[in-house]
N, CA, C and O atoms as a GROMACS GRO file, in nm:
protein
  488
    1UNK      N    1  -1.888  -0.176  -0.891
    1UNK     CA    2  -1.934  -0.096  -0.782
    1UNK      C    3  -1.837   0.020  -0.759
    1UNK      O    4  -1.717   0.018  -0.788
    2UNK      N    5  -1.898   0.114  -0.707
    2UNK     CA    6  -1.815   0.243  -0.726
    2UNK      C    7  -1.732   0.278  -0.567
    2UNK      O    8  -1.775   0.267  -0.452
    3UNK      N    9  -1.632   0.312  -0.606
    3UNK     CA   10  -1.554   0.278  -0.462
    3UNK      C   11  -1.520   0.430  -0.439
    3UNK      O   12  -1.490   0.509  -0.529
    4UNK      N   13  -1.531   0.470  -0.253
    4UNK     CA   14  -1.508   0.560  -0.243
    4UNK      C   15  -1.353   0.560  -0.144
    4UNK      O   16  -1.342   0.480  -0.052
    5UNK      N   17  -1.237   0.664  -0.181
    5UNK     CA   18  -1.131   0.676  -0.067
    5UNK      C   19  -1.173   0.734   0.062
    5UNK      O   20  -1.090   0.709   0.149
    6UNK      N   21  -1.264   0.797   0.100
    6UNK     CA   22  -1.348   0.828   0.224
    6UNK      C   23  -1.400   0.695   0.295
    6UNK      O   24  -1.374   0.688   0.415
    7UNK      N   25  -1.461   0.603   0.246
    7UNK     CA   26  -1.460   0.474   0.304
    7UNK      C   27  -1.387   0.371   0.337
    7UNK      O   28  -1.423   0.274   0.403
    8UNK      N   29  -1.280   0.392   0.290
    8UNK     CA   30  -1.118   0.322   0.320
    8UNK      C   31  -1.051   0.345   0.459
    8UNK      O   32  -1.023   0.463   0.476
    9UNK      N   33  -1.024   0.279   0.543
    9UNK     CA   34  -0.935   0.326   0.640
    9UNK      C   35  -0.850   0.255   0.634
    9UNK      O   36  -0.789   0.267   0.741
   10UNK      N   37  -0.799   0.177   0.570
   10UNK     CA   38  -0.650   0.139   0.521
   10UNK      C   39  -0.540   0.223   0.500
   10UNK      O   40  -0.564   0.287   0.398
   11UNK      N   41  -0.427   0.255   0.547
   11UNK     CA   42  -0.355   0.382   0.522
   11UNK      C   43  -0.299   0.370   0.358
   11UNK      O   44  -0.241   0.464   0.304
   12UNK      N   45  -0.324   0.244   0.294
   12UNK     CA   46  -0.219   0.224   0.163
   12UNK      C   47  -0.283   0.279   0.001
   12UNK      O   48  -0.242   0.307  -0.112
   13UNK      N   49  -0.461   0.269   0.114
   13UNK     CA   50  -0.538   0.372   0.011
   13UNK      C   51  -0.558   0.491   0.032
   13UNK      O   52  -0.582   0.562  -0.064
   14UNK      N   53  -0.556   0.534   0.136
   14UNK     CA   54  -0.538   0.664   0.144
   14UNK      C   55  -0.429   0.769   0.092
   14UNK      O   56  -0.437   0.888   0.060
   15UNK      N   57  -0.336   0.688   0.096
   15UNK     CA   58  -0.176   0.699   0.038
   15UNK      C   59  -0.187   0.729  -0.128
   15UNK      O   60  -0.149   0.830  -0.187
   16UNK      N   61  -0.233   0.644  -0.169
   16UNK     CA   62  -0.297   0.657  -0.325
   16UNK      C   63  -0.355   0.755  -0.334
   16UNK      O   64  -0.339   0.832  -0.429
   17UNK      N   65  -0.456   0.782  -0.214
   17UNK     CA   66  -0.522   0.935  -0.277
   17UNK      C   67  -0.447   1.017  -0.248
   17UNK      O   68  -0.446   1.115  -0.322
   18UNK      N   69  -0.351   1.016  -0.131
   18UNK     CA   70  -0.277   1.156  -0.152
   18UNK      C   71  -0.165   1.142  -0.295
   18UNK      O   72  -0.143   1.233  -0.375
   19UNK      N   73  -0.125   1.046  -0.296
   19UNK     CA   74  -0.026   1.010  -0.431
   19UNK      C   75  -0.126   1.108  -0.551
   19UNK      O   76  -0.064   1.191  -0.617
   20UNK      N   77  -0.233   1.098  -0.566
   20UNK     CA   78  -0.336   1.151  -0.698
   20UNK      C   79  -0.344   1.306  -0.650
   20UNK      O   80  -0.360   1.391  -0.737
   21UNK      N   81  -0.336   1.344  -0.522
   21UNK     CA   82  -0.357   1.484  -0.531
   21UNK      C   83  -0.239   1.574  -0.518
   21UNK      O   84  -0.252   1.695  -0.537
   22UNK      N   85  -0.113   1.516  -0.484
   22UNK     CA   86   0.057   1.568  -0.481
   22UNK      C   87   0.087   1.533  -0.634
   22UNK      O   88   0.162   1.619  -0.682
   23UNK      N   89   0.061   1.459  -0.702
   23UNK     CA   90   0.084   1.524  -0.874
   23UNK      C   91   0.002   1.570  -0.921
   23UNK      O   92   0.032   1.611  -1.033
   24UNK      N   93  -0.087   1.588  -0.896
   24UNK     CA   94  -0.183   1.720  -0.904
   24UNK      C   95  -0.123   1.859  -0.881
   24UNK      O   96  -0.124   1.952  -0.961
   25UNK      N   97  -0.066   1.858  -0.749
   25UNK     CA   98  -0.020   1.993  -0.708
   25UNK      C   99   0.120   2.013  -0.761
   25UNK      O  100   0.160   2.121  -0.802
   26UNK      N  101   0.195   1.896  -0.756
   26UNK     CA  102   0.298   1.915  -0.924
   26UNK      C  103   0.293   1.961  -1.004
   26UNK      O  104   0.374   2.051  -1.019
   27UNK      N  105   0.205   1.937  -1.102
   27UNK     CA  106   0.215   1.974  -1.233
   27UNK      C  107   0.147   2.113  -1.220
   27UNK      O  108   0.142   2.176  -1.325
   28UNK      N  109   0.073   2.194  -1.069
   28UNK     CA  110   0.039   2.318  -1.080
   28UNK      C  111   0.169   2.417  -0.995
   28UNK      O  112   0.168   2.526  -0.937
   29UNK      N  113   0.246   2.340  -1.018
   29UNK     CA  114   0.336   2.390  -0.915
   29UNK      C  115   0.285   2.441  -0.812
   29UNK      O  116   0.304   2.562  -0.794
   30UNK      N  117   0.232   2.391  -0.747
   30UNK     CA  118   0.173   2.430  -0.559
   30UNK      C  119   0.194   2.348  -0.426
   30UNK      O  120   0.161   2.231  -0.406
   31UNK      N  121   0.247   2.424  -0.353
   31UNK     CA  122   0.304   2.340  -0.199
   31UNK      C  123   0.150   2.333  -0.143
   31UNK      O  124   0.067   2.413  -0.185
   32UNK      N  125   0.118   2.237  -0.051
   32UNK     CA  126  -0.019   2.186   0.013
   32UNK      C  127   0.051   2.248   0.174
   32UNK      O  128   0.163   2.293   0.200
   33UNK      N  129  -0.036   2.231   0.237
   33UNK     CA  130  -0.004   2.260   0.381
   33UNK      C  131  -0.103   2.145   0.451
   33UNK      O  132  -0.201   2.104   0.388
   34UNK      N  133  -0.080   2.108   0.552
   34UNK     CA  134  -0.110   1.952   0.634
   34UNK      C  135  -0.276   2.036   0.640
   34UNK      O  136  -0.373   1.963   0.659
   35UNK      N  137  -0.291   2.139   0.628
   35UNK     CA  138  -0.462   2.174   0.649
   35UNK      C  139  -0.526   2.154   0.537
   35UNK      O  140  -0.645   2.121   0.540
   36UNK      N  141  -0.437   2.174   0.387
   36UNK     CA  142  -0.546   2.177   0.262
   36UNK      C  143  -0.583   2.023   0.269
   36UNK      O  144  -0.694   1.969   0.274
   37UNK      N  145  -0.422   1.956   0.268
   37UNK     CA  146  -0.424   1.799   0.276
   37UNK      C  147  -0.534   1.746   0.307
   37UNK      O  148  -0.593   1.676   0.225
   38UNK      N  149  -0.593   1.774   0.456
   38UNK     CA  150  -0.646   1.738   0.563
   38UNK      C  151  -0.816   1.760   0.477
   38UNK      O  152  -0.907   1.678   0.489
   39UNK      N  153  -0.821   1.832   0.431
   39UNK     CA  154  -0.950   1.926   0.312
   39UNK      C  155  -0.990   1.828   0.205
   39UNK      O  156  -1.096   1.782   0.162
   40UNK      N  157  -0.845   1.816   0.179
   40UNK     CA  158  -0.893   1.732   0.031
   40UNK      C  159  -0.903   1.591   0.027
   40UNK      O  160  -0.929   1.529  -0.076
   41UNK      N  161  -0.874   1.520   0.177
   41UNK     CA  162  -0.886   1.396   0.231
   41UNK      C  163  -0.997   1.412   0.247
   41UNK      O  164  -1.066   1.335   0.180
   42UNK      N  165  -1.058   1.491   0.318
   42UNK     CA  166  -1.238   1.483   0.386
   42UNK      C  167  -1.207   1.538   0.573
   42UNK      O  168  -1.292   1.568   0.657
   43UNK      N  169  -1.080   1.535   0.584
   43UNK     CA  170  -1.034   1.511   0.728
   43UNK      C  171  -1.072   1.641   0.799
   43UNK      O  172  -1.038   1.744   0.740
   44UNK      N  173  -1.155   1.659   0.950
   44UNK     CA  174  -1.189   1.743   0.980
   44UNK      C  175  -1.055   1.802   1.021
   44UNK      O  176  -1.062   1.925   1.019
   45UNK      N  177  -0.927   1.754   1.059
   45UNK     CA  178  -0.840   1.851   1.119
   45UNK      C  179  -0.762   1.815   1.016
   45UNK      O  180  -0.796   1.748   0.919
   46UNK      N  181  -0.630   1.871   1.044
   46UNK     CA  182  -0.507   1.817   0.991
   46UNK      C  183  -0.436   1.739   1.028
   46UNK      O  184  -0.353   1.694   0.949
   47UNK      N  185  -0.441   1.690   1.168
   47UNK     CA  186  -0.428   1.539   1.208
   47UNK      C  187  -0.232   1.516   1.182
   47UNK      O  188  -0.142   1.600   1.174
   48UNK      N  189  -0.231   1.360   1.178
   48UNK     CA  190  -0.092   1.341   1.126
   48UNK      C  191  -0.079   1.237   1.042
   48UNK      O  192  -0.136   1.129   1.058
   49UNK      N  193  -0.034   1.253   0.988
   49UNK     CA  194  -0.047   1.199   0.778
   49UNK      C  195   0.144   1.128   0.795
   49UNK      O  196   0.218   1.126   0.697
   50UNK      N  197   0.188   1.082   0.930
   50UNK     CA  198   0.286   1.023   0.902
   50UNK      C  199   0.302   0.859   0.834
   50UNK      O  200   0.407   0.819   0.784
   51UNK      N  201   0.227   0.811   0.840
   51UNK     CA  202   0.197   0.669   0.811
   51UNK      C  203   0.169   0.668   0.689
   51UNK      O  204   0.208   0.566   0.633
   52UNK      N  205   0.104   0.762   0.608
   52UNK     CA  206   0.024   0.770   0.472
   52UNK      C  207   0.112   0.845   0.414
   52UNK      O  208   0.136   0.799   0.303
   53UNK      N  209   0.182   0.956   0.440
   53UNK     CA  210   0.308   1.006   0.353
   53UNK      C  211   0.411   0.920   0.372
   53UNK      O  212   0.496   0.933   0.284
   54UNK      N  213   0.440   0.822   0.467
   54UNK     CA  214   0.565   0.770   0.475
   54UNK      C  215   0.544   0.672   0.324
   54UNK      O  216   0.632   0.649   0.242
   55UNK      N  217   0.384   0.618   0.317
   55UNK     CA  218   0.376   0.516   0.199
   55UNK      C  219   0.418   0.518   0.090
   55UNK      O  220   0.453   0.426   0.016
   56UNK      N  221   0.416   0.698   0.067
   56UNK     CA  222   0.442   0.775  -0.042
   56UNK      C  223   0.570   0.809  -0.063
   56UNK      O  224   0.623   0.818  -0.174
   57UNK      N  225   0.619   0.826   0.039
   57UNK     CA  226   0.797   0.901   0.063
   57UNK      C  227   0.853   0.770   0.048
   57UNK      O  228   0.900   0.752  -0.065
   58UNK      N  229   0.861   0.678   0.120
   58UNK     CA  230   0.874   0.522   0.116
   58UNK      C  231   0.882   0.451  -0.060
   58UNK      O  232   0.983   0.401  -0.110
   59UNK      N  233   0.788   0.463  -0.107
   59UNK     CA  234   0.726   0.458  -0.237
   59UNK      C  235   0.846   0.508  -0.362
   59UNK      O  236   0.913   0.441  -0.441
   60UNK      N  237   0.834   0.657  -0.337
   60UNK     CA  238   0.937   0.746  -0.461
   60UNK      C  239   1.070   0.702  -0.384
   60UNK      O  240   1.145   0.700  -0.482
   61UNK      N  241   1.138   0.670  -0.294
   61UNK     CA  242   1.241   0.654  -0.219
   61UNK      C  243   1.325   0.552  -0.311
   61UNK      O  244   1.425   0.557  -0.383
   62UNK      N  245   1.229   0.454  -0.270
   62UNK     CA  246   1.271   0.297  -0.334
   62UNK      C  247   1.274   0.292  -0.486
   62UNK      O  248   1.363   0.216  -0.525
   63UNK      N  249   1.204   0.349  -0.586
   63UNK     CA  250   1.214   0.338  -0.689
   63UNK      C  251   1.278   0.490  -0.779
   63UNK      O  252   1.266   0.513  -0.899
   64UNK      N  253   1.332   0.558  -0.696
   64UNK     CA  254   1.423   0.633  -0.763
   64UNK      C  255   1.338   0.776  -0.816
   64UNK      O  256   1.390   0.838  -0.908
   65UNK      N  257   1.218   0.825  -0.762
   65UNK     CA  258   1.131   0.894  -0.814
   65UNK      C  259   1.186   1.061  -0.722
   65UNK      O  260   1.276   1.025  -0.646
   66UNK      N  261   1.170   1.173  -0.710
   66UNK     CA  262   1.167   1.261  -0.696
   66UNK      C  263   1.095   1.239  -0.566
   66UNK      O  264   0.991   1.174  -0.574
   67UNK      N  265   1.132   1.280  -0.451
   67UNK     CA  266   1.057   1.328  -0.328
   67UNK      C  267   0.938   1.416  -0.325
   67UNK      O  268   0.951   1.533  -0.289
   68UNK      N  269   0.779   1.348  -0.377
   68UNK     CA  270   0.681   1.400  -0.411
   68UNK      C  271   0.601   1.475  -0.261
   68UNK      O  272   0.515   1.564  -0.259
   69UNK      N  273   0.663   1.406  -0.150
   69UNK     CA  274   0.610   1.452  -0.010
   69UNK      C  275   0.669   1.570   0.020
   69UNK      O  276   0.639   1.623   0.127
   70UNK      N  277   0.750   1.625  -0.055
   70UNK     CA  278   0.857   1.722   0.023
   70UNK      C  279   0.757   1.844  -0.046
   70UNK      O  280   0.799   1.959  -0.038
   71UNK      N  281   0.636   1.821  -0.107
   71UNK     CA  282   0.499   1.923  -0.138
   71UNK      C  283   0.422   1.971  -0.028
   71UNK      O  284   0.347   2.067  -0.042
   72UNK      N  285   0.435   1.911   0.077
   72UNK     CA  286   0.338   1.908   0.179
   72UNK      C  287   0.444   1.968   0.281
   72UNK      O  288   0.554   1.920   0.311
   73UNK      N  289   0.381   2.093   0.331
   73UNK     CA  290   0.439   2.149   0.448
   73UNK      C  291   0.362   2.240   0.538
   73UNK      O  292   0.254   2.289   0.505
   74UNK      N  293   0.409   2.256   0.629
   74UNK     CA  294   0.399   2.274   0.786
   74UNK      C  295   0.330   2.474   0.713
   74UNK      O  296   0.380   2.529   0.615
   75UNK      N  297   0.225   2.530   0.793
   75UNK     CA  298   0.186   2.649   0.750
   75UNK      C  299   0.282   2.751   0.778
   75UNK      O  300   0.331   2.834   0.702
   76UNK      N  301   0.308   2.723   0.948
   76UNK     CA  302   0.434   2.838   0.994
   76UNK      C  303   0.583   2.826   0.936
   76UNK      O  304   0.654   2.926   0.932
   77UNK      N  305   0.629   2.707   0.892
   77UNK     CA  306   0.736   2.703   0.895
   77UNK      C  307   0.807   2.690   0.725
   77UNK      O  308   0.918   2.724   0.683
   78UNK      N  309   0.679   2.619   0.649
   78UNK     CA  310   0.710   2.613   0.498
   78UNK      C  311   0.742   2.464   0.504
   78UNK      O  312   0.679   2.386   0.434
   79UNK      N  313   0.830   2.426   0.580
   79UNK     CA  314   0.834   2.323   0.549
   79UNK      C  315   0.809   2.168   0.529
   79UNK      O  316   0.691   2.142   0.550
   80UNK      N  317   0.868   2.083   0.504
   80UNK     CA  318   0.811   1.933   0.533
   80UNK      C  319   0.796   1.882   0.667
   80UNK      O  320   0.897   1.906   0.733
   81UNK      N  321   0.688   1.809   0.743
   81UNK     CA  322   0.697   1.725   0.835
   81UNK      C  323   0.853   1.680   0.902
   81UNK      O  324   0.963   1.676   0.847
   82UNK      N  325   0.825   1.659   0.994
   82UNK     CA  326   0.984   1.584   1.085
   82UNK      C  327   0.950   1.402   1.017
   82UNK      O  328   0.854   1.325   1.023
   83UNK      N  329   1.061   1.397   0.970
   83UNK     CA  330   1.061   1.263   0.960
   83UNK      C  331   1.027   1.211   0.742
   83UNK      O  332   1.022   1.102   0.685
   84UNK      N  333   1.012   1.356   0.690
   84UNK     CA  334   0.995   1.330   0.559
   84UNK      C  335   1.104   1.406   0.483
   84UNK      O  336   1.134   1.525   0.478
   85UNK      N  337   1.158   1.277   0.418
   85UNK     CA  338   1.297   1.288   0.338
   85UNK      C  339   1.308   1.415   0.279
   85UNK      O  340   1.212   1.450   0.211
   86UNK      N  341   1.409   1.496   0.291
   86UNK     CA  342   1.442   1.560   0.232
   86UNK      C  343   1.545   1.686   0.237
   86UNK      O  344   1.524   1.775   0.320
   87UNK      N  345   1.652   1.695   0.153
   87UNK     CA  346   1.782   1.735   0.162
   87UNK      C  347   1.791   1.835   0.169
   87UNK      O  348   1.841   1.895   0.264
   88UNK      N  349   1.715   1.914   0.004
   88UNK     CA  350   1.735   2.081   0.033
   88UNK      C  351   1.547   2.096  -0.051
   88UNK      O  352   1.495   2.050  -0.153
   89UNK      N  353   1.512   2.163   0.035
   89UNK     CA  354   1.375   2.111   0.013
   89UNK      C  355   1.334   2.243  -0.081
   89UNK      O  356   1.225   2.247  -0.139
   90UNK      N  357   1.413   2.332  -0.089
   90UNK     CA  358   1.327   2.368  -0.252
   90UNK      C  359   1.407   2.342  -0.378
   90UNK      O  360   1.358   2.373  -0.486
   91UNK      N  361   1.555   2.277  -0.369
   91UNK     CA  362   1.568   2.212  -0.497
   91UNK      C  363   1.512   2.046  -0.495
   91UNK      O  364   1.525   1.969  -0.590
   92UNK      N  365   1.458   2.016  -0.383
   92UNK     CA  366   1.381   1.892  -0.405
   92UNK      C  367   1.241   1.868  -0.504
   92UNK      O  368   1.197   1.779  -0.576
   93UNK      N  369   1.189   2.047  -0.447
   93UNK     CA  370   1.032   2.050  -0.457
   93UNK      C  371   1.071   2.113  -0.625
   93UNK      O  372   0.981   2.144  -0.703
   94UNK      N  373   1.175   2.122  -0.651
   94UNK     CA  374   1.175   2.198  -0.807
   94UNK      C  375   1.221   2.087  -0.891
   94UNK      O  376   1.222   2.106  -1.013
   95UNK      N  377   1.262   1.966  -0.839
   95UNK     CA  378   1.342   1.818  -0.908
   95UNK      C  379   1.155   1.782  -0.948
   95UNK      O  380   1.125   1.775  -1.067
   96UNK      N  381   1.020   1.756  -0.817
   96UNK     CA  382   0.941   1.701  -0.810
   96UNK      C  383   0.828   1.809  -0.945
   96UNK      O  384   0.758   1.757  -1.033
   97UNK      N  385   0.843   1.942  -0.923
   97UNK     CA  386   0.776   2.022  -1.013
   97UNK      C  387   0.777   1.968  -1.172
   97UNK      O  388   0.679   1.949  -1.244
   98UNK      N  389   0.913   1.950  -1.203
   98UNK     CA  390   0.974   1.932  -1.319
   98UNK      C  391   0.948   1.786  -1.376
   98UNK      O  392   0.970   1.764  -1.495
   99UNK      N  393   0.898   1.679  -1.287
   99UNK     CA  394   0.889   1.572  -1.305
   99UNK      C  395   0.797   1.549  -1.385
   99UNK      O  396   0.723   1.646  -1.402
  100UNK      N  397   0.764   1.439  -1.455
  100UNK     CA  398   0.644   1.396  -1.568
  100UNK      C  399   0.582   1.311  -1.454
  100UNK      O  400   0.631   1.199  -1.472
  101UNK      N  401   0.497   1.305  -1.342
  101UNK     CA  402   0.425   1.236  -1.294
  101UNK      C  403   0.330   1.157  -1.349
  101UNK      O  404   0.303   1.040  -1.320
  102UNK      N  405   0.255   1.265  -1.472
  102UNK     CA  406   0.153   1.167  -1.552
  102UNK      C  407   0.190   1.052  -1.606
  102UNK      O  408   0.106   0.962  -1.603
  103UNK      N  409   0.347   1.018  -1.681
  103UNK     CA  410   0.363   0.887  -1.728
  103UNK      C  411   0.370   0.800  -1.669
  103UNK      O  412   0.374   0.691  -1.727
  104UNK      N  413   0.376   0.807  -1.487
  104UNK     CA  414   0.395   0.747  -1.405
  104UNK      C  415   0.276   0.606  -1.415
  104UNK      O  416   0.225   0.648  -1.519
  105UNK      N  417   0.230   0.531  -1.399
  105UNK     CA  418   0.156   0.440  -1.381
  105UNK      C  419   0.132   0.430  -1.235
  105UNK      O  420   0.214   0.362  -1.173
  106UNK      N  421   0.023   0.494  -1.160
  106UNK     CA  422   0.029   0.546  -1.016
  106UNK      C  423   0.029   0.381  -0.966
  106UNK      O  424  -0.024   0.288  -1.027
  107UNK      N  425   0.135   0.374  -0.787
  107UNK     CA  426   0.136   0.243  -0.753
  107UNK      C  427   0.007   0.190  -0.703
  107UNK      O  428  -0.085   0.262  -0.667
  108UNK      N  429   0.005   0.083  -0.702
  108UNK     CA  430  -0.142   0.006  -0.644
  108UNK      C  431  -0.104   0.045  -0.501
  108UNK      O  432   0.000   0.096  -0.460
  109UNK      N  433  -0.222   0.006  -0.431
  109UNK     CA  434  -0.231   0.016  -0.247
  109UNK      C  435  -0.100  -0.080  -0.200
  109UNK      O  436  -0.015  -0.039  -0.121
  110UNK      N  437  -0.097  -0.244  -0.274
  110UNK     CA  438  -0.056  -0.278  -0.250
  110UNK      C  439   0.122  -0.252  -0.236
  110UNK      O  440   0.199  -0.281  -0.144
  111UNK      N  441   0.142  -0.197  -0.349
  111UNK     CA  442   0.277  -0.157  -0.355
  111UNK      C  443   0.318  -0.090  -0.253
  111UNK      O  444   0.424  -0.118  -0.198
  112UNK      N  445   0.217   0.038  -0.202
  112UNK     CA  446   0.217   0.145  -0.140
  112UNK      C  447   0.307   0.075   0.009
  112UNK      O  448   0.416   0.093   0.064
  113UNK      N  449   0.178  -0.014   0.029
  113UNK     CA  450   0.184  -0.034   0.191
  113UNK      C  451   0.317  -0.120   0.176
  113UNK      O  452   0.375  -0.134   0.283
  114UNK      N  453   0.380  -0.182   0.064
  114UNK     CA  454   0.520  -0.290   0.106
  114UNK      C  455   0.624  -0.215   0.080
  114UNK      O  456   0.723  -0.286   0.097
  115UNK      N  457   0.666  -0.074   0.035
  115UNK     CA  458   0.732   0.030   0.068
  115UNK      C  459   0.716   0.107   0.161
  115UNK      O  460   0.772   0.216   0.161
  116UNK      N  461   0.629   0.066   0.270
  116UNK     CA  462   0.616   0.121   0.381
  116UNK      C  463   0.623   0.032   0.494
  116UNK      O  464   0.622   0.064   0.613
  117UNK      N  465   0.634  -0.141   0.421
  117UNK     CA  466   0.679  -0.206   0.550
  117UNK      C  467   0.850  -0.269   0.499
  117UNK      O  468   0.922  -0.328   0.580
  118UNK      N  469   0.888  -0.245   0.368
  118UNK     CA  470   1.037  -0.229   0.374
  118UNK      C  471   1.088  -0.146   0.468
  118UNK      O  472   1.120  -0.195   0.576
  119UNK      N  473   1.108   0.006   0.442
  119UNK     CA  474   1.136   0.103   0.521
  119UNK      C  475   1.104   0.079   0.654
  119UNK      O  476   1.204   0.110   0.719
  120UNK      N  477   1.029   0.047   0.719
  120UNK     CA  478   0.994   0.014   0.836
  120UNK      C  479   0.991  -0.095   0.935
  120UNK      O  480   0.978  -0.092   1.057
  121UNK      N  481   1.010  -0.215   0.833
  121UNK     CA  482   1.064  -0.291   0.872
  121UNK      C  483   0.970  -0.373   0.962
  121UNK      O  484   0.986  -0.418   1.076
  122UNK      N  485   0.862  -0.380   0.868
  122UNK     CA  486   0.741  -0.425   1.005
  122UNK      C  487   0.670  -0.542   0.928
  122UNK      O  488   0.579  -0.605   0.982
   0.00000   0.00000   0.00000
């Protein structure tokens, strides 16, 4: 049966889909802004994607991967969200450009969401 991420309200699949569309915008070298995000989710606004990027930031954190969230930023300001890792955020976003995402074996939901209740502690 054919499964859609629009019918999911689980944040650990949603997380997955943004995981599939931030190495996407990797390998085109392109920063997203919380509105395209919000677009390419289905989401009428841009809302707040802290729970579902944390899965993700959470995710590359723990296993040593390049800060793939530090793609997604704020329209006025360029930059990342309050609260998403990151040091110097355009040699972050040029560590994440450079990365081979495709060999990656993208994480299951499940993974997603237990790097997001490590970090969190919940």
């Amino acid at each position: 049966m054919l499964k859609r991420f629009s019918a999911e309200k689980k944040n650990e699949w949603r997380s997955l889909q943004i995981w599939q569309i931030l190495i996407a915008a990797a390998h085109n070298r392109q920063i997203l802004t919380y509105g395209i995000l919000a677009k390419h989710l289905g989401y009428k606004g841009a809302g707040v994607f802290a729970s579902q990027l944390g899965h993700v930031a959470f995710y590359c954190n723990q296993n040593g991967l390049p800060p793939l969230t530090s793609l997604v930023a704020n329209e006025k300001t360029g930059l990342p969200g309050e609260g998403i890792p990151a040091e110097d955020t355009s040699a972050d976003r040029e560590v994440v450009f450079r990365f081979n995402w495709f060999d990656i074996v993208p994480p299951l939901p499940s993974e997603l969401r237990e790097a997001y209740l490590i970090a969190t502690k919940r």
